[in-house]
C-alpha positions as CSV (number, residue, x, y, z in Angstrom):
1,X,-218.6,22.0,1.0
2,X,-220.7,23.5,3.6
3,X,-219.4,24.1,7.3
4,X,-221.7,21.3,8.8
5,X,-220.0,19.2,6.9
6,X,-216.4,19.8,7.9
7,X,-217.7,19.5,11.6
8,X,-218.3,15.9,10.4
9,X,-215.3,15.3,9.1
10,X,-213.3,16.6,12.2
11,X,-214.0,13.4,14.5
12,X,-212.5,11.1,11.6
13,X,-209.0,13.3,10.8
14,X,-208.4,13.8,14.3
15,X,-206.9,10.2,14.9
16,X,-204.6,10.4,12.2
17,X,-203.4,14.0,13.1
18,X,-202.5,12.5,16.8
19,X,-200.6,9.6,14.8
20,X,-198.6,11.8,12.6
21,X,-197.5,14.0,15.7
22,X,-196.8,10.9,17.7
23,X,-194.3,9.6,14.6
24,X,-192.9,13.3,14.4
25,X,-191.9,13.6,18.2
26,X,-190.6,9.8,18.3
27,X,-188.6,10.8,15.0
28,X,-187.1,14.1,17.2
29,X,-186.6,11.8,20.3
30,X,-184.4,9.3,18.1
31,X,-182.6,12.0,16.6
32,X,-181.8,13.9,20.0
33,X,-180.4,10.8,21.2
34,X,-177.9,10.0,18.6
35,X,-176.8,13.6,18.7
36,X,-176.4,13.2,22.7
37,X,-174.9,9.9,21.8
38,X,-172.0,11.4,19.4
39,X,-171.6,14.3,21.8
40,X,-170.7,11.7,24.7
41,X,-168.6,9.7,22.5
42,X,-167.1,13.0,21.3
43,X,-166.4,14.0,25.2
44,X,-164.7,10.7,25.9
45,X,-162.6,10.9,22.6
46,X,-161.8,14.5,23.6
47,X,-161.3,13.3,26.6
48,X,-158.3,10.7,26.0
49,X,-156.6,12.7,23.5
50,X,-156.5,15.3,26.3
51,X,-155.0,12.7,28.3
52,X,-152.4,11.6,25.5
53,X,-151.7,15.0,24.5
54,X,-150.3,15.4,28.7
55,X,-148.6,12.5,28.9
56,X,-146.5,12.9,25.6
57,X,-145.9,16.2,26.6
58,X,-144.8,15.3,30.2
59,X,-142.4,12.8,28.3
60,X,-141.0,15.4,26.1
61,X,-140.2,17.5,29.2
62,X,-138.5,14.8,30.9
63,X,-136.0,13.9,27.9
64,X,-135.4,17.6,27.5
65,X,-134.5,17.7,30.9
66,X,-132.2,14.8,30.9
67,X,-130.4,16.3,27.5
68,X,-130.0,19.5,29.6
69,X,-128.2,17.0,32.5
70,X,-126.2,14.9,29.5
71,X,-125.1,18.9,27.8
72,X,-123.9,20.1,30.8
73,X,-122.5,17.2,32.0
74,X,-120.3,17.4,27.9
75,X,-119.6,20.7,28.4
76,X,-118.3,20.0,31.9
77,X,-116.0,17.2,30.8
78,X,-114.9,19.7,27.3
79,X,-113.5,22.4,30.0
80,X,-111.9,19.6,32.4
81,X,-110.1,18.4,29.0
82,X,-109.3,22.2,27.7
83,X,-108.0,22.5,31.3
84,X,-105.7,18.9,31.1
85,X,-104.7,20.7,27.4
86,X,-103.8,23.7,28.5
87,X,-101.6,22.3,31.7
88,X,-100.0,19.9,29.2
89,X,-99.4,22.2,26.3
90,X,-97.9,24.5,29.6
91,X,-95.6,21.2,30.3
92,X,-94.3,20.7,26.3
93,X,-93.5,24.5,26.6
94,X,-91.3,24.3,29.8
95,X,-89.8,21.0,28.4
96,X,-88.9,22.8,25.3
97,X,-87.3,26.0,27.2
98,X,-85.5,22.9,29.2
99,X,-84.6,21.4,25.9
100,X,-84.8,23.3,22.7
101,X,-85.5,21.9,19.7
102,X,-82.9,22.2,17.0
103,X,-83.6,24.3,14.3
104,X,-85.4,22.9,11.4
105,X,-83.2,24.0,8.8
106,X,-79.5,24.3,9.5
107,X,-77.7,25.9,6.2
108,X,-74.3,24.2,6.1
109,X,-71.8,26.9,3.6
110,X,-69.5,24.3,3.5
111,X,-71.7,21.4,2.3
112,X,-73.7,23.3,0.1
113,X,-70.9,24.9,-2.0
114,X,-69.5,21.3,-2.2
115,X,-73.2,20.0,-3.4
116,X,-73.1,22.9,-6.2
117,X,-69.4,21.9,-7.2
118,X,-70.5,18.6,-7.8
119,X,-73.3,19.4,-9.8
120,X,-71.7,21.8,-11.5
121,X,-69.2,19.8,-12.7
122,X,-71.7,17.1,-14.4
123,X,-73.4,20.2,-15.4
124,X,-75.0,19.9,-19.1
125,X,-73.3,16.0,-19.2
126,X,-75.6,13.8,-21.0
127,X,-78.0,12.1,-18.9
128,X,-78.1,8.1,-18.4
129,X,-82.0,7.3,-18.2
130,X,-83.4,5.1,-15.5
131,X,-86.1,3.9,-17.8
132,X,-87.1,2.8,-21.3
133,X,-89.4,5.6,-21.4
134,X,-89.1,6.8,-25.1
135,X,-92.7,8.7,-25.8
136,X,-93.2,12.4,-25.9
137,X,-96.3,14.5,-26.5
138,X,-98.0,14.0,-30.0
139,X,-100.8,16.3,-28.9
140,X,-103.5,16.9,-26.5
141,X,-106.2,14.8,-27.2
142,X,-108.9,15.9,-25.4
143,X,-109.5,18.4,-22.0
144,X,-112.0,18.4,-19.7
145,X,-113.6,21.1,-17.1
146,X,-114.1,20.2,-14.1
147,X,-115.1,23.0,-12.0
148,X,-114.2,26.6,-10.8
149,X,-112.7,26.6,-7.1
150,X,-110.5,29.4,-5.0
151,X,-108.4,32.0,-6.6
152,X,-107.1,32.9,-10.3
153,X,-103.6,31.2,-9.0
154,X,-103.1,27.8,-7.3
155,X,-102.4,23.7,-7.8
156,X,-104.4,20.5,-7.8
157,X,-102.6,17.2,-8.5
158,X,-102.7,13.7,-7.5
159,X,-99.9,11.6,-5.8
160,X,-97.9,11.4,-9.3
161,X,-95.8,8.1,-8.0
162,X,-98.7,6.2,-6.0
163,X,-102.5,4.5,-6.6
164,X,-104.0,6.9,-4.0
165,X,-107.0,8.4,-5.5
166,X,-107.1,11.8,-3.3
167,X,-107.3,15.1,-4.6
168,X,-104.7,17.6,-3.2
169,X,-105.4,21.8,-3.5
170,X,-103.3,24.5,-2.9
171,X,-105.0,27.5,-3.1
172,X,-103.5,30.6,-4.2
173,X,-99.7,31.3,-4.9
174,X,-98.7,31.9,-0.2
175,X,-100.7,29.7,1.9
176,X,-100.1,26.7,4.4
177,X,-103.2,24.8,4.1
178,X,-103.6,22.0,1.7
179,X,-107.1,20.9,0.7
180,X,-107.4,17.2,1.0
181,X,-110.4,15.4,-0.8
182,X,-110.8,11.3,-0.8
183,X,-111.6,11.0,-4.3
184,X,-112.2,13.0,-7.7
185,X,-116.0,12.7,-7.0
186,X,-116.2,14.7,-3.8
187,X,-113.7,17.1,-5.3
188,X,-116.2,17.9,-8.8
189,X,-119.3,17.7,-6.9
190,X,-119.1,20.0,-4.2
191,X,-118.5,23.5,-4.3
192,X,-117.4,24.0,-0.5
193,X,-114.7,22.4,1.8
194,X,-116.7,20.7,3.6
195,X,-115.8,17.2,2.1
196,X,-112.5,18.0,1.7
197,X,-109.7,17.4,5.1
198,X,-107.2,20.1,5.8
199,X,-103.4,19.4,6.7
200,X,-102.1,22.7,7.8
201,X,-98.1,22.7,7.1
202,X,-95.0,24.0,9.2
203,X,-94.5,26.5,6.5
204,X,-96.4,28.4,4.2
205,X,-95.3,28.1,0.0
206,X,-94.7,30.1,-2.3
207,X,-95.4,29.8,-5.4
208,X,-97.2,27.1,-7.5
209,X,-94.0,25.0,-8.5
210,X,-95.0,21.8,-5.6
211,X,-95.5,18.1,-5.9
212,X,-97.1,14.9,-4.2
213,X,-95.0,11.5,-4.9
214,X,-95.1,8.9,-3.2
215,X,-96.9,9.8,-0.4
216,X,-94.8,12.8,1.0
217,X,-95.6,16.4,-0.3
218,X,-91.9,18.2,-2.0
219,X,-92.9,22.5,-1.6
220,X,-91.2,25.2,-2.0
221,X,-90.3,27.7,1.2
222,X,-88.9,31.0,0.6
223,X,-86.4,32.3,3.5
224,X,-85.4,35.6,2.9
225,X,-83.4,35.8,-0.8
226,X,-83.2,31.6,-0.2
227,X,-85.7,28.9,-1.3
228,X,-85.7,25.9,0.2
229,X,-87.4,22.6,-0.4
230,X,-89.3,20.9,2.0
231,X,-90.3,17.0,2.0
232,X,-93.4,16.6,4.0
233,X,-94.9,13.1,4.7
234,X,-98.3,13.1,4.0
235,X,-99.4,10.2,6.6
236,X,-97.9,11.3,10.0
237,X,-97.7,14.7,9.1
238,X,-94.1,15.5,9.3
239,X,-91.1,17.0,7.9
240,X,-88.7,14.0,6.8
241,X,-86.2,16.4,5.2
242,X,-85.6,20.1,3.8
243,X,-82.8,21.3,1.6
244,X,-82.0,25.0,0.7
245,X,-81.6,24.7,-3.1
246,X,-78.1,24.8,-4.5
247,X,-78.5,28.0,-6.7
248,X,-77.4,31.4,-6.7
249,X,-79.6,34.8,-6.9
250,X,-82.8,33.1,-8.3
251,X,-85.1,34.6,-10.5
252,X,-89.2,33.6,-11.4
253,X,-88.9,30.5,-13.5
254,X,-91.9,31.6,-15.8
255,X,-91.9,34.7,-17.1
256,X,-95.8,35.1,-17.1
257,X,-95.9,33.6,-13.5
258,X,-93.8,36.2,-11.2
259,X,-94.4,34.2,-8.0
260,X,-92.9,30.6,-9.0
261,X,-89.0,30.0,-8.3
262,X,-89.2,26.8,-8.5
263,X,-91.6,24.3,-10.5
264,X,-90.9,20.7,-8.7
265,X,-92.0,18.3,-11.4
266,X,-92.7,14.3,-12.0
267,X,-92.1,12.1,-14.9
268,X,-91.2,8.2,-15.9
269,X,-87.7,9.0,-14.5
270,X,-88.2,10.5,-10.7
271,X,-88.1,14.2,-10.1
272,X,-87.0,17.1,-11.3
273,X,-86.9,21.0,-10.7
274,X,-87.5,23.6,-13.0
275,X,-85.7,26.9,-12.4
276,X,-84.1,30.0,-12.9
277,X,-81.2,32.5,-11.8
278,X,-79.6,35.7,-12.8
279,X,-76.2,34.1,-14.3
280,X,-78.7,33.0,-17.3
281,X,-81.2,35.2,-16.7
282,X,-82.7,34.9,-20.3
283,X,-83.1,30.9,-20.7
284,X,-84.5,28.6,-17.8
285,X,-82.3,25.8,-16.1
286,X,-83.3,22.2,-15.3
287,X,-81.8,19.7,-12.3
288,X,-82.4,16.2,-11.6
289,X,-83.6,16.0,-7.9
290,X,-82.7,12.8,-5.8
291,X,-86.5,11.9,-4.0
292,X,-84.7,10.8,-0.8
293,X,-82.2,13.3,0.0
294,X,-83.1,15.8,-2.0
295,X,-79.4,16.5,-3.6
296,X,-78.9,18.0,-6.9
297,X,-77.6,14.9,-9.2
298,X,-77.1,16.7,-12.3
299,X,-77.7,20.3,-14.0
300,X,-78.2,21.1,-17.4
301,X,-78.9,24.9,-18.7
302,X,-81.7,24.7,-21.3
303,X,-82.2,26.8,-24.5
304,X,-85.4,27.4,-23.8
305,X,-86.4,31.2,-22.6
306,X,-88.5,32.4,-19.2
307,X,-90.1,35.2,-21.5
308,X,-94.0,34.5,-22.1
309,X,-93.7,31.0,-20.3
310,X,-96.7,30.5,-17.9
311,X,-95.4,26.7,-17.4
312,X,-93.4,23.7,-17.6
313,X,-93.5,19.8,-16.9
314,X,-91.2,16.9,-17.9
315,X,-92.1,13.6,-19.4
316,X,-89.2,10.5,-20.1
317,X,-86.6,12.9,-19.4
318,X,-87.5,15.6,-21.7
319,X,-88.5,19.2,-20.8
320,X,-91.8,20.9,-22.1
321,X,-91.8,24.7,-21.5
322,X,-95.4,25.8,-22.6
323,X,-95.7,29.7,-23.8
324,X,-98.2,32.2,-24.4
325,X,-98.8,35.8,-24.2
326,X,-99.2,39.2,-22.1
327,X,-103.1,38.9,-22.9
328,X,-104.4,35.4,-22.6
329,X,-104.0,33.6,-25.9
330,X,-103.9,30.0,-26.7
331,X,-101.2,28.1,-24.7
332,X,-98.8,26.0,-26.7
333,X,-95.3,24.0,-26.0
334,X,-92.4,25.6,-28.0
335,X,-89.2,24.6,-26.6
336,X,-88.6,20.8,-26.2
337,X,-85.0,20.1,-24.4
338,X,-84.2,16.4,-23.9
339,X,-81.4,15.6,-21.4
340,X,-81.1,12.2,-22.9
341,X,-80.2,13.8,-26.6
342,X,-82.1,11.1,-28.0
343,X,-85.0,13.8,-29.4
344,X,-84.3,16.8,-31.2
345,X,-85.8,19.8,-30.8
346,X,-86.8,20.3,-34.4
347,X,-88.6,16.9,-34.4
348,X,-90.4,17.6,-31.1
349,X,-94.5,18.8,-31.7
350,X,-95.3,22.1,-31.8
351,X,-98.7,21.3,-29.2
352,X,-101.4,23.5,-29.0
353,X,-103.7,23.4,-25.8
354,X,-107.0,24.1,-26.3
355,X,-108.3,27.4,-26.0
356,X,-109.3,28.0,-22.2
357,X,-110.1,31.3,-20.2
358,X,-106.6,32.6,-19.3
359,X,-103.0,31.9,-18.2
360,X,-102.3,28.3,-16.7
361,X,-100.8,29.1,-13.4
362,X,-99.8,25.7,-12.9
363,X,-99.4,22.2,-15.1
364,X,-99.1,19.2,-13.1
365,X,-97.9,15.7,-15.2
366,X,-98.9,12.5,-14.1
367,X,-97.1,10.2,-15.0
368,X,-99.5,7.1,-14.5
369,X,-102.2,8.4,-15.9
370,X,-100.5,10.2,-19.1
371,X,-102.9,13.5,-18.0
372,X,-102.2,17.1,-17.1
373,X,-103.7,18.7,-13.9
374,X,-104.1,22.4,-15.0
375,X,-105.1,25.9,-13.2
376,X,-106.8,27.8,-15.3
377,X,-108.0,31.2,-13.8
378,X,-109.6,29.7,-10.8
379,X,-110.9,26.8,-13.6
380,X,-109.3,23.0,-13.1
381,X,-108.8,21.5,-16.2
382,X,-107.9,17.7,-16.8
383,X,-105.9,17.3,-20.4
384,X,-105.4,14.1,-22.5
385,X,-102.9,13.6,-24.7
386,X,-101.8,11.5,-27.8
387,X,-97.9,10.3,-27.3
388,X,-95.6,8.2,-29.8
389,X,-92.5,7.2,-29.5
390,X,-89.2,9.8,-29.7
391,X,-87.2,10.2,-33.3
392,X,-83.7,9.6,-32.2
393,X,-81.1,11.8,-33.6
C-alpha cells in the first residue's frame, strides 16, 4: 500500500483512536476513585480502631489502678491483723506466765506400778472375746500398687473403726505432720501435697507402730528411755489423753524395723499393742489396750521371735507376726498366737505376700474392709485377702 493511500486512511481511524483513549482515561478515572474510595474507608476504619484501641486501653489503666488501691488497701488490713495477732499472742503468753499450764504428761510411780501389777497378774490368762469373730487369714488374694510417695519408711491407713474415707500419711519413721487427703482418689492421683491437708501434732513420733480409730489418732512419743502413747482427736485437734506405757527397758518390736517400739494395732475386738522388752528379749509381747483410757487390760508373752520380723497386725484376736530377711525376700506370716486358744498354731496358714520391692515398714489391718495398708520402700500397697473360719483346738 502506497503512502498516499495511508494519508487517506488517517481522517477515518482518527475518530476511533479519540474513542478508545476516551474509554481508557474514563476506565483510569473509575479506577482512581474506588482506590481513593477504599483508602477513605480504610482511614475511617483506621480511624475508629485507633479510637477503640485508646479507650480500652484507658480502661485497662483505670482497673489496674483501682487493683493497686484494693492490694494496698489488703495488705494494709493483713499488717493491722498480724499487728492484733502479735499483741494477742503477746496477751496468751503473759496469761500463761500468770497461769501455767499443767504439764501434759504427769508420770504417776505410784499408779503406774499398780497398772503393771494388775496386768501382770492376768498376764498370759486366756482371753474372753468381745466378738464372734472367728476368721483368720487363708491367704492374700490379691495386692495392688498404688503409687510411690515420701521416704523408704512411713504409714498410710484409714480410720480402722469409722466410714470416713480420708487418707492419713505419716512420712518417715520421726515427724509431726500427718498428711491428710479427703479420699483414695486425690491420694493415687496426685503426686504432690497440694491436695492433701496438714495437721501438725504436739509431738513428733517415732516409729511407724500408729493408728487412726474412731476418729482420734493413738501415736507413739518417745521421752527419753520412756514411750508414751498419745490419743489425739482428729476433729478439734487435741490431745484427749496420753499414757506412758506400762513396760520396762523396751526394745524394737521388729527385728528388721529398728525404729518401732511399739506397733498400735486394730482388729474385730478393739486395740491392741505389739511390743517388746529386754526381760524376753528374744520373743515379742502382746497387750490388750482399752480405746478410752488407754490402760493395759491384759498381757500375754507370745512365742513368736523379733528376729527377721519387719511387721505385725492382729485380726479376731489372733496375732500375725510377718518375717523376712536381711536382704529383701518375699514376706510371709510365720508365727500365729491366738489369745483366745481357740486356733492353733500348727493349723494357722503359712501366707506368703507377694513379691514386692523391699521390707514392709509398716502393715496396717482394717478391719472393715478385710485389706492391708502396706509401706513398701517408699511404694503403698493395698492387699486382699481370702479368710475362713478358725479350727478350734
Amino acid at each position: 500500500m502506497g503512502p498516499w493511500r495511508c494519508l487517506l486512511l488517517l481522517p477515518l481511524l482518527a475518530p476511533a483512536l479519540r474513542s478508545q483513549q476516551q474509554q481508557f482515561m474514563e476506565y483510569m478515572e473509575r479506577r482512581l476513585s474506588l482506590l481513593e474510595e477504599r483508602i477513605s474507608q480504610w482511614h475511617d476504619q483506621s480511624s475508629r480502631y485507633s479510637t477503640e484501641l485508646r479507650d480500652f486501653k484507658n480502661q485497662v489503666l483505670g482497673m489496674l489502678e483501682a487493683a493497686e488501691k484494693e492490694r494496698e488497701a489488703m495488705r494494709a488490713e493483713a499488717e493491722s491483723a498480724a499487728v492484733r495477732v502479735d499483741r494477742l499472742e503477746r496477751e496468751v503468753d503473759y496469761l500463761e506466765t500468770q497461769n501455767p499450764a499443767p504439764p501434759c504428761v504427769e508420770v504417776d510411780e505410784t499408779l503406774m506400778d499398780k497398772q503393771v501389777a494388775t496386768a501382770k497378774q492376768r498376764k498370759n490368762e486366756k482371753y474372753n472375746k468381745l466378738t464372734d469373730c472367728s476368721d483368720t487369714i487363708a491367704s492374700v488374694r490379691a495386692m495392688k500398687i498404688l503409687k510411690r510417695f515420701g521416704s523408704s519408711s512411713g504409714l498410710w491407713t484409714k480410720d480402722a473403726a469409722g466410714s470416713s474415707e480420708k487418707i492419713y500419711v505419716f512420712d518417715g519413721t520421726a515427724n509431726d505432720t500427718v498428711y491428710v487427703f479427703p479420699r483414695m482418689r486425690e491420694f493415687t492421683l496426685f503426686s504432690a501435697t497440694r491436695k492433701a491437708a496438714r495437721i501438725k501434732l504436739p509431738y513428733p513420733w517415732v516409729g511407724t507402730g500408729h493408728l487412726v480409730y474412731d476418729g482420734h489418732l493413738y501415736y507413739i512419743r518417745q521421752q527419753g528411755l520412756a514411750f508414751q502413747v498419745i490419743k489425739f482427736n482428729l476433729a478439734n485437734k487435741t490431745v484427749v489423753d496420753s499414757s506412758v506405757f506400762p513396760a520396762e527397758e523396751q526394745i524394737p518390736v521388729f527385728g528388721l524395723s529398728p525404729s518401732t517400739y511399739i506397733e498400735v494395732s486394730a482388729d474385730e475386738e478393739g486395740l491392741w499393742a505389739i511390743y517388746a522388752t529386754k526381760e524376753d528379749e528374744k520373743n515379742m509381747c502382746l497387750a490388750k489396750l482399752d480405746p478410752a483410757s488407754l490402760d493395759i487390760e491384759q498381757m500375754w508373752d507370745t512365742p513368736c521371735p523379733r528376729e527377721n520380723a519387719e511387721g505385725a497386725f492382729v485380726v479376731c484376736g489372733a496375732l500375725h507376726v510377718v518375717y523376712n530377711t536381711r536382704l529383701p525376700s518375699r514376706a510371709r506370716v510365720q508365727c500365729v498366737f491366738d489369745v483366745s486358744g481357740t486356733l492353733a498354731p500348727e493349723d494357722a496358714s503359712l501366707v506368703y505376700f507377694p513379691k514386692r520391692y523391699g521390707s514392709h515398714a509398716s502393715l496396717k489391718y482394717s478391719p472393715r474392709e478385710r485389706q492391708i495398708y502396706a509401706w513398701d520402700d517408699g511404694y503403698q500397697i493395698i492387699y486382699r485377702m481370702e479368710m475362713k473360719k478358725k479350727l478350734e483346738v
